[in-house]
N, C-alpha and C positions, 0 to 999 in steps of 0.2 A: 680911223683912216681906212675906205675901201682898198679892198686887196688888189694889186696886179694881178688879173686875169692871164693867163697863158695855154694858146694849143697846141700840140705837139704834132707836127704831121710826119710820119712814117715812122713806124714801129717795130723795128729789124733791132738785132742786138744792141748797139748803142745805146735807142732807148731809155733801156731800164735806169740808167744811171742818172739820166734825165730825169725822170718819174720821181723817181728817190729824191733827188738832192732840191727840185724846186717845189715839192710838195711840204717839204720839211721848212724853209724860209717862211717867217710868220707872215710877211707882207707880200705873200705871193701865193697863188692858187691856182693848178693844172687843173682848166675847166672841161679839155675836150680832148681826143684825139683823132687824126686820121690817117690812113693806110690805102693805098691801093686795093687792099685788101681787107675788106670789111671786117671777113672774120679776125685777120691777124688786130685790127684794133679793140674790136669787141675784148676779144682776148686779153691784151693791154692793159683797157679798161678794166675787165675784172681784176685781173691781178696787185694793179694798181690804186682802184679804190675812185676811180674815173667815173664822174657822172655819165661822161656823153663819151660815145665812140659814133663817129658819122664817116660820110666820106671828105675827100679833102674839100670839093666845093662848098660844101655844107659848113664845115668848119671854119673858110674863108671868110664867110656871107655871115656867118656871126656876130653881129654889133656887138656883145660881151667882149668878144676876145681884144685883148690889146697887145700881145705881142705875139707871132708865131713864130716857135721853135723849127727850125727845116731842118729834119733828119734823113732826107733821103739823098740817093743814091749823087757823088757830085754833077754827072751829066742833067741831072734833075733841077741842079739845085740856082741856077738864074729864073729857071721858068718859076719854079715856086715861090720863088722872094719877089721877081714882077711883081705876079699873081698876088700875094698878099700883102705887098704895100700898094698896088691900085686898089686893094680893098679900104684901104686906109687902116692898114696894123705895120706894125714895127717890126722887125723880123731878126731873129739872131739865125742865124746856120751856121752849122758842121763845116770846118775845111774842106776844101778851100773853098774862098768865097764864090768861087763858079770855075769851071774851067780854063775860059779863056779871057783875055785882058779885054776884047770888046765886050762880052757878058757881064764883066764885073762893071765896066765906063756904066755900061744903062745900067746896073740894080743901082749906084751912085747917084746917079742922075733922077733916076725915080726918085728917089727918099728924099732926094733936096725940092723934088718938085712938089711932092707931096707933105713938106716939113716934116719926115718921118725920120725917125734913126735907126740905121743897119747895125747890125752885131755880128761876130764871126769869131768860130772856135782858131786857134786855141786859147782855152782863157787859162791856160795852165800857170801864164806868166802874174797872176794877179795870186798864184799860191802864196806860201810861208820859204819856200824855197828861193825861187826867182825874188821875190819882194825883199830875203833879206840880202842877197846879194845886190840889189839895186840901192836899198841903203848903205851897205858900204863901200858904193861906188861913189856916192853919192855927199857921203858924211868924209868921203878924203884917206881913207885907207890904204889906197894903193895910188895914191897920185893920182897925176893926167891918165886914162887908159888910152895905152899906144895900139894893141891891138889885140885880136883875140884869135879862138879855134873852137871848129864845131864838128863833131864825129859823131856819124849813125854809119855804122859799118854790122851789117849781114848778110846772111845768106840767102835771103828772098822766104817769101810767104807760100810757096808749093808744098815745103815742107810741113806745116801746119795748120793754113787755112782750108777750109773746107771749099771755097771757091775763090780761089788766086786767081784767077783769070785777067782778070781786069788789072791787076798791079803793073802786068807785062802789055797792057796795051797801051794806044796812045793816050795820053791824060795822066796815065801812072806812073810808074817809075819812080825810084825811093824819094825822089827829091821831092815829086806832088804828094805824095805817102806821107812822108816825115820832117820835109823842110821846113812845113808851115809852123811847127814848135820851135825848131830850134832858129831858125829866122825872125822869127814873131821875139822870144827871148834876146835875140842880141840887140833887135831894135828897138825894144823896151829898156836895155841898160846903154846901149849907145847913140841912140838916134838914128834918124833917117842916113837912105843909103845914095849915094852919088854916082855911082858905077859900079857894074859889077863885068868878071871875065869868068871863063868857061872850058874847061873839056871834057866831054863825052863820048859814052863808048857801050854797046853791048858786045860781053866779054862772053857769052855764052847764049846763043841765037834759039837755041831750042831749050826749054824748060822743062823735065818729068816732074807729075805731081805724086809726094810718097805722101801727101795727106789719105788719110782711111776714106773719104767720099767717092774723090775720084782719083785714086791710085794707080799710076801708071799710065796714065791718059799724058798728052804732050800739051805743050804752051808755046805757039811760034810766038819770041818776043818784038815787040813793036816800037819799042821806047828802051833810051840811056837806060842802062842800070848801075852804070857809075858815073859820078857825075862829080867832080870837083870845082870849085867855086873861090873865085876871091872877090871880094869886097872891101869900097872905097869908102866909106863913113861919111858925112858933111862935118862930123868932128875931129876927125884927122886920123881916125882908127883904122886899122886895117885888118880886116878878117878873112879868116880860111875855112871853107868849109868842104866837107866830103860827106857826100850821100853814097851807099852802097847794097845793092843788094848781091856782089858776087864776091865776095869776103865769108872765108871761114876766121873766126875768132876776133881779135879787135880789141879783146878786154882790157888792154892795159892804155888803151886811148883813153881821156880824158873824153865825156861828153861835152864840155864846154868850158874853155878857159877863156878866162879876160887878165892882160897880163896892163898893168899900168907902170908910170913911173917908179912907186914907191912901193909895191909888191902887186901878187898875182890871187885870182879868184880861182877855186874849182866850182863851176856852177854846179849845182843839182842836173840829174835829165828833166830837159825839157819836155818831155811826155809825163812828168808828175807833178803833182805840186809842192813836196817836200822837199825832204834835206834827203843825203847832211850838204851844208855850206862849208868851203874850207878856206883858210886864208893864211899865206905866207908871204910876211912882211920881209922888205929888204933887210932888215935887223935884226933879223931872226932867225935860226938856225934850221928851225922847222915847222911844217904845218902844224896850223891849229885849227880843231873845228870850231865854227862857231852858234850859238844856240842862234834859232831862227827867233828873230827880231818880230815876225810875225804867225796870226792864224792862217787859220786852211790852211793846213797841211797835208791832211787826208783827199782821197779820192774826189774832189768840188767840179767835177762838169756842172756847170750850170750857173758858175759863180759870176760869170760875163755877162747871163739874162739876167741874177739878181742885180749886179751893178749897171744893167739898160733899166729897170725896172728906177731905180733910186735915178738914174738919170732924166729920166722920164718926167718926174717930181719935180727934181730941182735944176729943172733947163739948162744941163750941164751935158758937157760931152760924155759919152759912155765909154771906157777904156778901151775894152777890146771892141773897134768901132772898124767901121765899113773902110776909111780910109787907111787905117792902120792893114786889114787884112788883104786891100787892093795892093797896096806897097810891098808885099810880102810876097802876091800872087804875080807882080809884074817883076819883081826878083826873081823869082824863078824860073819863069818864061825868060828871062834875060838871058840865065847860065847858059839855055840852050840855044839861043840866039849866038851866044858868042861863040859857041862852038862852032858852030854849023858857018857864022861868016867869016871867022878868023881873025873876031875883032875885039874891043871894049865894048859893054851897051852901056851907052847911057839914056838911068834911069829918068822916065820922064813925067812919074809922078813922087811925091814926098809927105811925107804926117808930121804929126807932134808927136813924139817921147808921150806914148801915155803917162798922164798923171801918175805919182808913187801912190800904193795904197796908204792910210792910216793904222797906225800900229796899234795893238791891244783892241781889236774889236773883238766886240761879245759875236758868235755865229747866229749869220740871220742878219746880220746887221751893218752897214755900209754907214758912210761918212759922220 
């Protein structure tokens, strides 16, 4: 069987873990890459073991490539998905799927007019972590799930990013930051969202940065950096969720609970794809871990283009898919929507509950 062809375009830190994890899948081949910056792909290339480093037109224009990887920056990332489904390639990108909710309508619109299929990080939820909590949501462990809760509480990226800058501007804010995991996860275990409500607030207007790059420089902020959220489920669940960058500590928060009828989950965090998975049954006195029901556990970026790739094949929807990651992106545009008007949004797009994975697959290897 010919290999899935894939090009990776922008090669900034992320990258590598790209490079790594889709070059390693036997039904899949990083043919190219490209960069704004030539040298930075050449570089890639070598590192990587990369036939071809070009620029990104070059890469486009590639009749080989069949899916391209968008790694670059989010304000980038509608033009390059265009850009490479008018080319006629398939395109997976990095959260979010573009900034704004008219960006994300057209890359939509494109793929369907092109019969092409969009992809979009995070594929965190297709790990051994989220998958095996969605089995035991699934297989009746805890009942009906009544509702749940989702915590990302810190202190902001000043402290150790070498260029924060952008977290505090508009588009950033922990919610576009870190929502898209743990939003992406509850609507993988609960389904599509019906409403959501909102309040927001920058609790700290100017930002010093103590990271070693640029130490001591200032950040006026532009964007929420708190931001709490509840959420109406189409299945009767109700969730809570808080983003935060102006929190010290938090540790004794749960990253993610689904509480049902008949007992409650502790999710894994949603920025991994492992455990542990915990489960405490109405019956039971106390938590019990549970072994993950399934693989990929380990670090798997990449796992979303190997399941577009097997999608590809057998004319099936791709999990982590363009409509799943718009329902996500227009959720969070919502939070802040209801803040700002003093209301409910209701949302007015919806998906399908990705497919569950299959359990016991050998790595490399999909349905």
């Amino acid at each position: 069987m010919e290999k899935i062809r894939v090009g990776i375009v922008g090669c900034g830190k992320i990258s590598g873990i790209y490079f790594k994890n889709c070059s390693t899948y036997p039904d899949m081949e990083v043919a190219a890459c490209a960069d704004l910056s030539l040298e930075r792909a050449q570089a890639a290339a070598e590192e990587h073991g990369i036939v071809k480093a070009c620029s990104v037109e070059e890469l486009l224009a590639d009749p080989a490539i069949d899916i391209v990887i968008n790694l670059t920056i989010p304000a980038a990332h509608a033009e390059v998905c265009l850009k490479a489904l008018e080319a006629g390639k398939h395109v997976y990108v990095e959260k979010p799927l573009a900034v704004t909710r008219e960006e994300g309508q057209q890359i939509l619109a494109k793929a369907a007019e092109k019969k092409l299929l969009v992809g979009s990080a995070p594929d965190t939820f297709l790990g051994g972590g989220i998958q095996t909590s969605i089995k035991l949501i699934e297989d009746g462990w805890i009942g009906t799930p009544v509702a749940a809760t989702a915590f990302m509480m810190g202190r902001g990226h000043e402290h150790w990013h070498p260029d924060p800058e952008f977290y505090y501007a508009k588009g950033g804010g922990p919610m576009f930051d870190m929502g898209p995991y743990y939003l992406t996860a509850l609507v993988a275990m609960l389904g599509p969202i019906r409403q959501v409500s909102g309040m927001t607030k920058v609790s700290f207007p100017e930002r010093t940065i103590t990271s070693e790059k640029k130490y001591g420089q200032t950040i006026q902020v532009e964007t929420p950096t708190h931001v709490a959220g509840l959420l109406d489920f189409h299945s009767g669940a109700i969730g809570t969720i808080i983003t935060s960058f102006d929190v010290f500590g938090g540790a004794q928060l749960p990253r993610i609970e689904v509480y049902g009828s008949l007992g409650t989950i502790s999710v894994p965090d949603p920025n991994t794809f492992g455990g542990p998975v915990r489960l405490k049954r109405h019956d039971a006195k106390e938590w019990m871990e549970i072994p993950l029901s399934h693989g990929y556990a380990e670090n798997g970026r990449g796992l979303g283009v190997l399941d577009m790739a097997y999608a590809i094949r057998g004319g099936r929807q791709n999990r982590a898919n363009g409509e799943l990651a718009y329902h996500v992106l227009e959720a969070m545009h919502g939070f802040h929507d209801s803040s700002d008007q003093g209301k409910h949004y209701q949302m007015q797009s919806t998906c399908e509950r990705p497919k569950a994975m299959p359990s016991g697959l050998v790595k490399g290897i999909l349905d």
